[in-house]
C-alpha positions as CSV (number, residue, x, y, z in Angstrom):
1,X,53.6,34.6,35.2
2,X,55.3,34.9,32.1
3,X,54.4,31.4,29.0
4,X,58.2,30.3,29.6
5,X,58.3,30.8,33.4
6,X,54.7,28.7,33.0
7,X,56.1,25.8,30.9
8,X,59.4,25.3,32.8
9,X,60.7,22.1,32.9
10,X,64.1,21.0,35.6
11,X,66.2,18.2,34.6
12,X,66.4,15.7,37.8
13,X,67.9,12.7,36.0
14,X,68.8,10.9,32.7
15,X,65.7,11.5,30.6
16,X,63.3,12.8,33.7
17,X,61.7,16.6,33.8
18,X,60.1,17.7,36.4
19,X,57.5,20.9,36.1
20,X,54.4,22.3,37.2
21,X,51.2,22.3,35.6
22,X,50.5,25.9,36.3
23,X,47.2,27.7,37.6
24,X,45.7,30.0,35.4
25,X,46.3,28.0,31.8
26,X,43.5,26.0,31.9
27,X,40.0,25.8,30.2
28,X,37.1,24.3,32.9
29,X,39.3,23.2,35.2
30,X,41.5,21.4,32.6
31,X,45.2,22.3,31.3
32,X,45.4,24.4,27.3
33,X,46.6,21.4,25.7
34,X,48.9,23.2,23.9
35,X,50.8,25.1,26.9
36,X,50.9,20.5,27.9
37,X,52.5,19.8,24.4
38,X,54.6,23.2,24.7
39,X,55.9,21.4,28.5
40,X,57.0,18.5,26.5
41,X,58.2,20.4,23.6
42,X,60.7,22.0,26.0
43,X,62.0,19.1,27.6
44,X,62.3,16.8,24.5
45,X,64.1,19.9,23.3
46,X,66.5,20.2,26.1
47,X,67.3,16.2,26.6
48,X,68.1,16.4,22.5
49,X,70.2,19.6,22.3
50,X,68.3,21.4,19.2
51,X,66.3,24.4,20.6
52,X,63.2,23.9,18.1
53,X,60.3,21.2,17.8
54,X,60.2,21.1,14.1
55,X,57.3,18.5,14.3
56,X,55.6,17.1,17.0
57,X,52.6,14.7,17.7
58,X,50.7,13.6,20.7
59,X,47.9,11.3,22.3
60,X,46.1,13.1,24.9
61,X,45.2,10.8,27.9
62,X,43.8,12.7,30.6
63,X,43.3,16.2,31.5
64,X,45.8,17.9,33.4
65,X,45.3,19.7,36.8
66,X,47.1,22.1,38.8
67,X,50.1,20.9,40.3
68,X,53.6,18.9,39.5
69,X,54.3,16.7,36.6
70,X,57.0,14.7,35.1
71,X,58.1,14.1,31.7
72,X,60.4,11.3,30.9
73,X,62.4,11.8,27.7
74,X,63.7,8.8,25.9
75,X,66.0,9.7,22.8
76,X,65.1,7.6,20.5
77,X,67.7,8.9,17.6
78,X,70.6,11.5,18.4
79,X,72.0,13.5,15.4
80,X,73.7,16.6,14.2
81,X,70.6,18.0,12.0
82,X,67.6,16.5,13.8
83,X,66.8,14.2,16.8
84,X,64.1,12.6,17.8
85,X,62.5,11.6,21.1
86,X,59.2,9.9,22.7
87,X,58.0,11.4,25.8
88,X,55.3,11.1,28.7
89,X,53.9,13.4,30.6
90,X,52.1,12.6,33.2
91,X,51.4,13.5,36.9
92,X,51.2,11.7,40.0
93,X,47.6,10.8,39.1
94,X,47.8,9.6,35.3
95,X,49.4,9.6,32.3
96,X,48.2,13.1,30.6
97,X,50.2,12.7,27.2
98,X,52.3,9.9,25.4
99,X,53.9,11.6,22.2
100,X,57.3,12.0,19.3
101,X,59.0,14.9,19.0
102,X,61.9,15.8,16.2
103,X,63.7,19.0,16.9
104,X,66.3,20.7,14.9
105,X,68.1,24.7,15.0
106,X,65.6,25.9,12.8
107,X,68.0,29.3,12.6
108,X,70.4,26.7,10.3
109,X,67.7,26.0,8.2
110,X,67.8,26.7,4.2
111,X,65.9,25.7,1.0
112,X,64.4,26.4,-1.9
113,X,61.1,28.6,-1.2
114,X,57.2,28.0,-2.3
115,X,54.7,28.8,-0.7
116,X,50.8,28.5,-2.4
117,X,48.6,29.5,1.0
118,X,47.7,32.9,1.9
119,X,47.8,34.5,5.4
120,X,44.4,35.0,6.8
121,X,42.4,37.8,6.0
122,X,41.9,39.9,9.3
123,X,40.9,43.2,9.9
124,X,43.6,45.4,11.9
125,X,44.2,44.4,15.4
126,X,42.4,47.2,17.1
127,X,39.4,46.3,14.9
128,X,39.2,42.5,16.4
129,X,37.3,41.8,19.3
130,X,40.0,41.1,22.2
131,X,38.9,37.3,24.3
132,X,39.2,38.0,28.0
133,X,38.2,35.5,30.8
134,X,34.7,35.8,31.7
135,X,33.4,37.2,28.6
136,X,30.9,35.3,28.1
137,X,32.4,32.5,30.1
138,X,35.7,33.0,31.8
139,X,38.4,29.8,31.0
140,X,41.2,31.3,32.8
141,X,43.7,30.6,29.9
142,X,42.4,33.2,28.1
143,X,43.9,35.7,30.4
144,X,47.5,34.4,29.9
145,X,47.8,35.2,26.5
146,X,47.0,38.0,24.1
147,X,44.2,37.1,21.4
148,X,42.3,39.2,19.1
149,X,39.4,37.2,17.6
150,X,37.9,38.0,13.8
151,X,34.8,40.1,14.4
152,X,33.0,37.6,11.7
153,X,34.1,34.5,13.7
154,X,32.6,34.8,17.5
155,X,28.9,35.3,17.5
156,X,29.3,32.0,19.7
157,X,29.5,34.8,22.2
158,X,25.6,35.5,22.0
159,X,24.4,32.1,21.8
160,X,24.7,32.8,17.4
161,X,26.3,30.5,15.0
162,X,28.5,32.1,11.7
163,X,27.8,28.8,10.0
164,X,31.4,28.5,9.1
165,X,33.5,26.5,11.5
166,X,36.6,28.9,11.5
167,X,38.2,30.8,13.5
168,X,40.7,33.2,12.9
169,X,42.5,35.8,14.8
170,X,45.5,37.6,16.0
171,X,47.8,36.0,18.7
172,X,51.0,37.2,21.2
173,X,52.2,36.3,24.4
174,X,51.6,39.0,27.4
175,X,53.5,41.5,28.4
176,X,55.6,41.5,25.1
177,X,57.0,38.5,26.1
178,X,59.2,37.2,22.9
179,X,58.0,34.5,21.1
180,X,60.0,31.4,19.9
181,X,58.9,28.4,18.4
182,X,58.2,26.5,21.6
183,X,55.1,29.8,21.8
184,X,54.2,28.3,17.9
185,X,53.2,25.1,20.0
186,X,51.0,27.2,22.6
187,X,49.4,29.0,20.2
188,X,48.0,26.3,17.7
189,X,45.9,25.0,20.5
190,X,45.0,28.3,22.1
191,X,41.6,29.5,20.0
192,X,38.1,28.7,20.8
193,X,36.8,25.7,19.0
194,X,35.4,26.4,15.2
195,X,32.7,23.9,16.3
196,X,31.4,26.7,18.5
197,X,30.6,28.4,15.0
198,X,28.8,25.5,13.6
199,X,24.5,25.0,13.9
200,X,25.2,21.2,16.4
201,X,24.7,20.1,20.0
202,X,28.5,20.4,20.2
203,X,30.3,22.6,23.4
204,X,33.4,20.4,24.7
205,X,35.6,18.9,21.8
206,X,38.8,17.5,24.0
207,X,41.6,16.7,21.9
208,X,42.5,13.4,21.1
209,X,45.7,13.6,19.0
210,X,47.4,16.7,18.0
211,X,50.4,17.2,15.6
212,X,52.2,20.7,15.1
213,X,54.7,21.6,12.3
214,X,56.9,24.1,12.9
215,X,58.9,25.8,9.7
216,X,60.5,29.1,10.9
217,X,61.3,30.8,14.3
218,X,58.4,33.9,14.3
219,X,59.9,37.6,14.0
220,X,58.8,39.6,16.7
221,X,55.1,40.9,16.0
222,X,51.7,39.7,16.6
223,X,50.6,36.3,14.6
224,X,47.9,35.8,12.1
225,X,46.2,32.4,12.9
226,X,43.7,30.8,11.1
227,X,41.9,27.2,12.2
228,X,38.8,25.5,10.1
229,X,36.7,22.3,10.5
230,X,36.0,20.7,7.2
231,X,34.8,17.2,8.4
232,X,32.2,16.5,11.8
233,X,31.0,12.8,11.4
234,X,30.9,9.8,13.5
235,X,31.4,11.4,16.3
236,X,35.3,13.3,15.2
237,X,35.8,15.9,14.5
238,X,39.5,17.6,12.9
239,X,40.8,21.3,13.1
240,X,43.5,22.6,10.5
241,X,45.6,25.2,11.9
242,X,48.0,27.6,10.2
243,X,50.3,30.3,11.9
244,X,51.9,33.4,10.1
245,X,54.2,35.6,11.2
246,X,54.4,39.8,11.1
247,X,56.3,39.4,8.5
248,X,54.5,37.1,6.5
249,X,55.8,33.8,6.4
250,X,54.3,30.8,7.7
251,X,55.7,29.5,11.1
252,X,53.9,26.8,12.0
253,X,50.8,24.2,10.7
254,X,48.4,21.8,12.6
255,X,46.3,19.1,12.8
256,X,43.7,18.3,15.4
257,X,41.3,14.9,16.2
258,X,38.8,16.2,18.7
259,X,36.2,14.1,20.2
260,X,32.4,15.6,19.8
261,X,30.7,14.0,22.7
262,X,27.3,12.8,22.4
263,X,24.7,15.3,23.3
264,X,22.8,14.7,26.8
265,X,19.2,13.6,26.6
């Protein structure tokens, strides 16, 4: 099933989406949380009119599951150049996500240009080592998209640390399926921890808040990704994210709160 099929959302009433948390996009049992923030990304999108979440921030609840959700839109401010809207997501269970979202036409979009960061330096694609569920541990997710990890940045995979908590690495959707700026969304959540590349007792890191910045709609091409971890302590830990497109601009930015749960005794 193709990322947009996957993220659908239906308008059923004044501010209400309904959708489908779908099988296959989860890690252990438990839904990306970027394909969540991408399902509220499109509705927030659609109930405002502008086709592109130019930033967008949410509070992660509870896991998803499998099955139908909801997300109820309320516009808080209308307007020609941006709107802005809170939104839930939740399903019958629970409450998953409570978040804001501004959107905007990001193809209208003009300015004065500077940019002091640097795309990630990655070997070719065909030199990175390609994630596939099961190898070493299968999180289905994995399978719905197209990653290409830095060979430097996963001897996690043999039970080995880099020392560096980073992770970098090439990114599309399957199937050459187009990417747009709701895909920017996906991917900043879509890479294995850079705790998994770090000497501690940490495995599971579930996200507590999560904010995306997106600046440009991605030309057509594989993206360069690049997340690091420069703080663990008192039991948080945060993940910067940055997203460059094939030709070289930067698309989209992140920031990430993740919980690092106390080892077991």
């Amino acid at each position: 099933m193709t990322f947009a099929a996957a993220s659908a959302v239906t308008r059923v009433a004044d501010g209400r989406y309904e959708g489908r948390v779908t099988e296959g996009w989860d890690i252990a049992g438990n839904a990306d949380g970027g394909y969540l923030l991408a399902i509220a990304a499109r509705a927030v999108t659609d109930a405002t009119g502008h086709p592109d979440p130019v930033t967008i921030t949410a509070h992660y609840l509870s896991p998803g599951k499998t099955g139908p959700i909801t997300c109820d839109v309320h516009v808080a401010r209308p307007g020609k150049r941006h709107a802005t809207g809170t939104f839930t997501l939740a399903s019958a269970e629970a409450t998953l996500l409570v978040g804001v979202c501004t959107t905007t036409d990001l193809g209208d979009a003009s300015g004065p240009l500077l940019v002091a960061a640097q795309p990630p330096d990655l070997p070719p694609v065909q030199a990175c080592v390609l994630s596939e569920p099961g190898d070493p541990f299968p999180p289905p997710f994995v399978g719905q998209v197209d990653m290409r990890l830095h060979p430097d940045d996963v001897p996690f995979r043999t039970g080995d640390t880099s020392g560096n908590a980073q992770i970098r690495g090439w990114f599309r959707l399957r199937d050459h399926e187009p990417l747009d700026t709701l895909a920017l969304v996906l991917a900043v959540d879509s890479f294995p921890p850079t705790s998994f590349n770090v000497n501690l007792p940490i495995g599971w890191t579930p996200t507590i808040e999560l904010t995306a910045h997106v600046r440009h709609r991605p030309a057509p091409g594989w993206l360069a990704c690049a997340f690091v971890t420069r703080n663990i302590a008192g039991g948080y830990l945060e993940t910067d994210g940055e997203i460059w497109d094939a030709s070289g601009a930067l698309v989209a930015q992140s920031r990430q709160l993740q919980l690092v749960p106390a080892p077991r005794p």
